[in-house]
C-alpha positions as CSV (number, residue, x, y, z in Angstrom):
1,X,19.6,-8.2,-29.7
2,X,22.1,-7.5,-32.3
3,X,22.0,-5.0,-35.1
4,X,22.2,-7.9,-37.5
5,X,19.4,-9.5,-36.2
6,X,17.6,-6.2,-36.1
7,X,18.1,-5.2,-39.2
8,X,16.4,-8.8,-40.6
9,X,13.2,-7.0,-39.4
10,X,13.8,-3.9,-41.2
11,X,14.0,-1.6,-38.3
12,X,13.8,2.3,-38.7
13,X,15.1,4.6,-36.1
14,X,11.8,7.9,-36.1
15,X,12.7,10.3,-33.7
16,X,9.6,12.2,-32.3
17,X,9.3,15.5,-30.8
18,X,5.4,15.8,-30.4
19,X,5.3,15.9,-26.9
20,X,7.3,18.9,-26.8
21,X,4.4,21.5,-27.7
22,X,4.8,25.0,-28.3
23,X,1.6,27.2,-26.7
24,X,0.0,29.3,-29.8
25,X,-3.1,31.5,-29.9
26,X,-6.1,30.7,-30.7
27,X,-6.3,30.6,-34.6
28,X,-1.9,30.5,-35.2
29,X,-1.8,29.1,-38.8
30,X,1.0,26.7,-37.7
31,X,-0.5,23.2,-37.5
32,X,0.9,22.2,-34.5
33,X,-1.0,19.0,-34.0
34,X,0.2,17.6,-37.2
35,X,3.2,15.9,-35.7
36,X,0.9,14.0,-32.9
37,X,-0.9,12.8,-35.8
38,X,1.8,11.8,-37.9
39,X,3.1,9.4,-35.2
40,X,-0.7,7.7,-33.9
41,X,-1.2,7.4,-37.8
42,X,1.9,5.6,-38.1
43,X,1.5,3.4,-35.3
44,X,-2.3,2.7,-36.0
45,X,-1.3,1.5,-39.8
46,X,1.7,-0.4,-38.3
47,X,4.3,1.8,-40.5
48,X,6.1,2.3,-37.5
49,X,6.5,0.2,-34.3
50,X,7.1,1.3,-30.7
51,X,9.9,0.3,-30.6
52,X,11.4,2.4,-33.5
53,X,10.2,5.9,-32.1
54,X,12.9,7.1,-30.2
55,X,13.0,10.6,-27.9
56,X,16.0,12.5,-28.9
57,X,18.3,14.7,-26.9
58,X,17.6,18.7,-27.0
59,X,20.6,20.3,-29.4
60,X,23.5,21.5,-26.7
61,X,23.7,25.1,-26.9
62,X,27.2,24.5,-28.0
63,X,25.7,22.5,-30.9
64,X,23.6,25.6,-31.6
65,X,26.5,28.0,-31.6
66,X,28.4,25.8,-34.8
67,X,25.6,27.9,-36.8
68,X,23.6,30.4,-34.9
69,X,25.9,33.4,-33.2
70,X,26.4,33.9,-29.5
71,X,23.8,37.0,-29.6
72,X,20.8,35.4,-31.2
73,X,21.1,32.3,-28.7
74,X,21.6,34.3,-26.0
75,X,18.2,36.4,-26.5
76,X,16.2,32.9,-27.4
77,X,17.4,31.4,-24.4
78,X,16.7,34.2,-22.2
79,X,13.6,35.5,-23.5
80,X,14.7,39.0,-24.8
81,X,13.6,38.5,-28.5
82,X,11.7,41.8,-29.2
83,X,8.4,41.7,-30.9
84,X,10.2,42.5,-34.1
85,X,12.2,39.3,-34.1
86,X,8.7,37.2,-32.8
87,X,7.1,38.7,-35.3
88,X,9.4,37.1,-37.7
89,X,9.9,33.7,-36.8
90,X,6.1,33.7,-35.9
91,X,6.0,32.5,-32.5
92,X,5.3,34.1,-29.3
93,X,8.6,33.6,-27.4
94,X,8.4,30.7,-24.5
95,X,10.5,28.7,-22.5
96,X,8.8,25.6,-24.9
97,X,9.4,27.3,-27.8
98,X,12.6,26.9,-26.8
99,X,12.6,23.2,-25.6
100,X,10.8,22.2,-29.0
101,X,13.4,24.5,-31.1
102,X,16.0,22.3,-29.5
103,X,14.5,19.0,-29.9
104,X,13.5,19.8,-32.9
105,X,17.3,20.3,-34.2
106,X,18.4,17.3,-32.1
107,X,16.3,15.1,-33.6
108,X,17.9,15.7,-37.5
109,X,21.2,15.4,-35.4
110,X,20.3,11.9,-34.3
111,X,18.7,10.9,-37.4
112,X,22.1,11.9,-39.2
113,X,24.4,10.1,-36.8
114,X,21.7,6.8,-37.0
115,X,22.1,7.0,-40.4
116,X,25.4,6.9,-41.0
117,X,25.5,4.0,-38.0
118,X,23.2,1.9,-40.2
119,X,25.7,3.1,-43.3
120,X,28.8,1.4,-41.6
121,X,26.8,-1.9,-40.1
122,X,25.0,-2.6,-43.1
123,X,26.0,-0.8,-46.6
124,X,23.5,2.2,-46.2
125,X,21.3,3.6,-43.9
126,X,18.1,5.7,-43.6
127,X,16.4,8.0,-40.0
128,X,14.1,10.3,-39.4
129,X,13.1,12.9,-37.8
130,X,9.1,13.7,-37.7
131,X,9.6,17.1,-37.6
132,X,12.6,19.2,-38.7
133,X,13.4,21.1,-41.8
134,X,13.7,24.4,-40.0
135,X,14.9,26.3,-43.1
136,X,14.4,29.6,-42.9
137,X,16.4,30.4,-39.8
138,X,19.3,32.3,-40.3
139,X,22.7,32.4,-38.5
140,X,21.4,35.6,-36.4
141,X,17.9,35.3,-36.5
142,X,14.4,32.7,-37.0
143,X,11.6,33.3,-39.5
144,X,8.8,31.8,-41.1
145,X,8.2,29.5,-38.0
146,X,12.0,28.3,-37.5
147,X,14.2,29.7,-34.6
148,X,17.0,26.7,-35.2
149,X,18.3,25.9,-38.5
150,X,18.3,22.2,-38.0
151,X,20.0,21.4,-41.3
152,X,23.1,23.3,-40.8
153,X,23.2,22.4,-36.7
154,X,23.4,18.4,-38.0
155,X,26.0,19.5,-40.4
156,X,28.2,21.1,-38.7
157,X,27.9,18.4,-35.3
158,X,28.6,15.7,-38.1
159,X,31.5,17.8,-39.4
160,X,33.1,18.6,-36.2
161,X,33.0,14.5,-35.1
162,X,34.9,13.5,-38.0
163,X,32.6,11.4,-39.1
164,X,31.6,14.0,-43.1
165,X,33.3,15.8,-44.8
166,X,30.1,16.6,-47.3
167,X,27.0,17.1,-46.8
168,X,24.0,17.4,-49.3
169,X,21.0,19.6,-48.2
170,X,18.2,18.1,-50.5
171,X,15.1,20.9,-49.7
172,X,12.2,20.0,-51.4
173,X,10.0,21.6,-49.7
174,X,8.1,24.3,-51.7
175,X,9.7,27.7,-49.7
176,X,13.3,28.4,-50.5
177,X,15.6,26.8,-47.9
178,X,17.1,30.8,-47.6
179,X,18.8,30.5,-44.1
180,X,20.2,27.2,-45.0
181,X,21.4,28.9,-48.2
182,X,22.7,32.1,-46.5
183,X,24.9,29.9,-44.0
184,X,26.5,27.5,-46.5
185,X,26.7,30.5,-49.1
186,X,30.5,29.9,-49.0
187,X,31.3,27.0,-48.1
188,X,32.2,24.5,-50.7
189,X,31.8,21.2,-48.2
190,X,28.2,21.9,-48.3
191,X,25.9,21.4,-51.5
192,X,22.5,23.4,-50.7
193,X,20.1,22.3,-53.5
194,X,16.2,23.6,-53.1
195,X,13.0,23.1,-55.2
196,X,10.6,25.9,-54.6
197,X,8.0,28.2,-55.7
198,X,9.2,31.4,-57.4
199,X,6.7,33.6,-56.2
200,X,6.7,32.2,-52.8
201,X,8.0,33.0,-49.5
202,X,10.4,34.1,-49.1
203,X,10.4,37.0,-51.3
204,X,13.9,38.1,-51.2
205,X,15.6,34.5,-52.2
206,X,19.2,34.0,-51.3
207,X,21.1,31.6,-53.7
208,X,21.2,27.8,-52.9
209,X,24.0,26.2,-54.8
210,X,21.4,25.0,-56.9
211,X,18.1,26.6,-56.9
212,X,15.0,25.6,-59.4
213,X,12.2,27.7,-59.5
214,X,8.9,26.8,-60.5
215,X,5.8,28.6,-61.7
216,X,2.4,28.8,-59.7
217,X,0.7,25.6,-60.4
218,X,3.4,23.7,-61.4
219,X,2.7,20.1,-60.8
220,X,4.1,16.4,-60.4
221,X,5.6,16.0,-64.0
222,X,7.5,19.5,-63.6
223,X,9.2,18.9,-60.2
224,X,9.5,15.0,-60.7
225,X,11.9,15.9,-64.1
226,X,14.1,18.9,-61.8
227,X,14.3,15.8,-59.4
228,X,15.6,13.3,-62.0
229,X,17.8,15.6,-63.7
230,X,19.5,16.9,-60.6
231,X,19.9,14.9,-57.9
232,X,21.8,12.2,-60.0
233,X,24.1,15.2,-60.8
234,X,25.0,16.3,-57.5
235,X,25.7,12.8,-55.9
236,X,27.9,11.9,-58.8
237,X,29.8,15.2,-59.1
238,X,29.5,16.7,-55.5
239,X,30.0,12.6,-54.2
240,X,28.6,13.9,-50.6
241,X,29.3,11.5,-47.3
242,X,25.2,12.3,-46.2
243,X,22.2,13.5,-48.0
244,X,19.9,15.4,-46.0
245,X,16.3,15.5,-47.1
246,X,13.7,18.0,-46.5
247,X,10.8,16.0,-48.0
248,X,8.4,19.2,-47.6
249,X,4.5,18.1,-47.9
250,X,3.5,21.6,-48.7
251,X,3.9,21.6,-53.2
252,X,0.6,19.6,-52.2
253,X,-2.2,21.3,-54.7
254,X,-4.6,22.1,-51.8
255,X,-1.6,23.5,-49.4
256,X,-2.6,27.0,-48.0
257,X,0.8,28.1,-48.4
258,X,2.1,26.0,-51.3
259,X,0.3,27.5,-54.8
260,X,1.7,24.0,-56.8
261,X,0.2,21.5,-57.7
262,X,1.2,18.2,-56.8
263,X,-0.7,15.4,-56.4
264,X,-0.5,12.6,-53.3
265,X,1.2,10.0,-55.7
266,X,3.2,12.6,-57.2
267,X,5.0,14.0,-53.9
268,X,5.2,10.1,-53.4
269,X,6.9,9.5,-56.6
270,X,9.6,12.3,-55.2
271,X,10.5,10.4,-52.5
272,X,10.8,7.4,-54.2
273,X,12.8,9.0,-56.6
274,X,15.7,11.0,-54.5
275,X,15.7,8.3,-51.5
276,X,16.1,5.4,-54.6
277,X,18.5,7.7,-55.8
278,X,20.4,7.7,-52.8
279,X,20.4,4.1,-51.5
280,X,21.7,3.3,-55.6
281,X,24.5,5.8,-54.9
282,X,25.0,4.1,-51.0
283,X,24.8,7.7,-49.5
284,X,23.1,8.0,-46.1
285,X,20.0,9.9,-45.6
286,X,18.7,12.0,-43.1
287,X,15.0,12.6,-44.0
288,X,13.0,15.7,-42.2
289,X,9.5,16.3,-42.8
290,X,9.6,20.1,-43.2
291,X,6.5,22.6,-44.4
292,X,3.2,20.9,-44.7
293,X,-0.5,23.2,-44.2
294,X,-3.2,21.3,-46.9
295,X,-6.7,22.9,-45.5
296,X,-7.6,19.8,-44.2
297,X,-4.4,18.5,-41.8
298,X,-5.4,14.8,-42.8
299,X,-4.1,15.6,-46.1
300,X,-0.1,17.1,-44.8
301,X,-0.8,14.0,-42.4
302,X,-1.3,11.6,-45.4
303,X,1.6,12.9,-47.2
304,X,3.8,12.9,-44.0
305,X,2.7,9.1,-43.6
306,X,3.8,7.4,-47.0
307,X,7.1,9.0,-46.4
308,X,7.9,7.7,-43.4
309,X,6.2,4.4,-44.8
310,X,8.6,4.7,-47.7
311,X,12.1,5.0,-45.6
312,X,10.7,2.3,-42.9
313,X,10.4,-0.1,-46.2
314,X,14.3,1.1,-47.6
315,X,15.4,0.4,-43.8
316,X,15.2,-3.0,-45.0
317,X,18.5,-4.4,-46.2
318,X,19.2,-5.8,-49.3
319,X,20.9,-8.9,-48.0
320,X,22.3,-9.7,-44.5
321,X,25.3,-8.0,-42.9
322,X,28.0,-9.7,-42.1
């Protein structure tokens, strides 16, 4: 079947790393299960098909090394972390920590390179990845539960194939993207723009290009007006070749982690608002699901959903291509 004939159906390419599951002890805060959810609620409310969940290749260690030094790699791919380093990214090292760190990054890879596919075939174009928005890890080392910064790995792949030249990191997740920040810190192809709490993790910030930071309790009308007034700014001055978009679920009012407090139908109103932004401006999006621990999973679940529902309802064209 063609892509034009595809596309009449609004198809949206989800790449899914669920399978892939890292073993935790007994009572790890990490909601692991939330991705397995994400993709049987999906398919259960017909938001996604079968067909449009696709397995994506594990990030080449090459891939890896555009952004994470030869040391660091070699000591997660080997096992030789020490308990320090564990301790930080907050996983016990194992071979499927590995796997899934890999996926994990491969997947936004994917998602960007689909994206910009569906850019050239049809005007713009919109992926996912179900997981992703590994933010915190550094160029030498992981933390807060990210060994791979899956960002900065999917820039740099898309910048070494030609195919951007830059790239807008949209991290709207409520902890500072501070790896992604610290690796693009000079680097003026690479516009780092994050929303987060100020008195959040992590405590020592690093600075974004553009960083907001919002008071505890802050809720929708607060982060919805930093949205509207930035994001316009930076595709019309900074004109980047791909958004990507770390559509955190965790400024949710009753996230363990979070202390905002956004509503459902406000963090839906954000997505609305940057992916509208972006399909008005025709710059691809990548969209990762990033941080998301409400006390009761349903709720990161729920949030996680109407995103995805949102981009597989923008992945339908405006009018045919030719």
């Amino acid at each position: 079947m063609s892509r034009e004939v595809e596309a009449e159906h609004g198809d949206v390419r989800a790449f899914y790393t669920d399978h892939f599951v890292l073993p935790l002890p007994a009572g790890h805060r990490f909601p692991m299960n939330k991705y397995a959810r994400l993709r049987e609620r999906c398919l259960a409310e017909g938001v996604l098909r079968p067909e449009d969940l696709l397995e994506p290749a594990a990030a080449a260690w090459e891939e890896l090394a555009l952004v994470h030094g030869a040391q660091y790699l070699e000591r997660v791919r080997t096992g030789t972390l020490d308990a320090a380093e564990q301790r930080r990214i907050g996983f016990p090292w194992s071979l499927e920590m590995v796997e899934r760190s890999r996926r994990s990054a491969g997947a936004t890879i994917c998602a960007a390179r689909a994206a910009l596919d569906d850019t050239g075939a049809r005007g713009w174009g919109i992926a996912l990845n179900l997981a992703g928005g590994t933010h915190h890890a550094h160029a030498d080392h992981g933390e807060g539960f990210c060994v791979f910064n899956d960002a900065a790995v999917a820039t740099r792949v898309l910048q070494r194939e030609g195919r951007v030249e830059r790239v807008a990191i949209i991290d709207l997740d409520v902890h500072q993207g501070n790896g992604t920040a610290a690796i693009f810190v000079a680097d003026p192809t690479v516009h780092t723009f994050s929303v987060h709490g100020a008195r959040n993790f992590p405590f020592r910030k690093t600075r974004s290009t553009l960083d907001v930071e919002l008071a505890d309790g802050a809720g929708d009308e607060v982060l919805l007006a930093a949205v509207e007034t930035y994001v316009p700014q930076i595709l019309a001055e900074f004109r980047p070749d791909l958004v990507l978009y770390l559509a955190g679920a965790d400024p949710y009012h009753d996230d363990r982690f979070g202390r905002l407090g956004m509503s459902k139908s406000g963090l839906r109103e954000r997505d609305h608002l940057v992916l509208g932004l972006c399909r008005d401006a025709g710059v691809p999006v990548a969209v990762a699901m990033a941080g998301g621990y409400a006390r009761d999973t349903e709720d990161t679940v729920d949030i996680h959903v109407e995103t995805v529902r949102l981009v597989a309802a923008l992945s339908r064209p405006r009018h045919k291509s030719h």
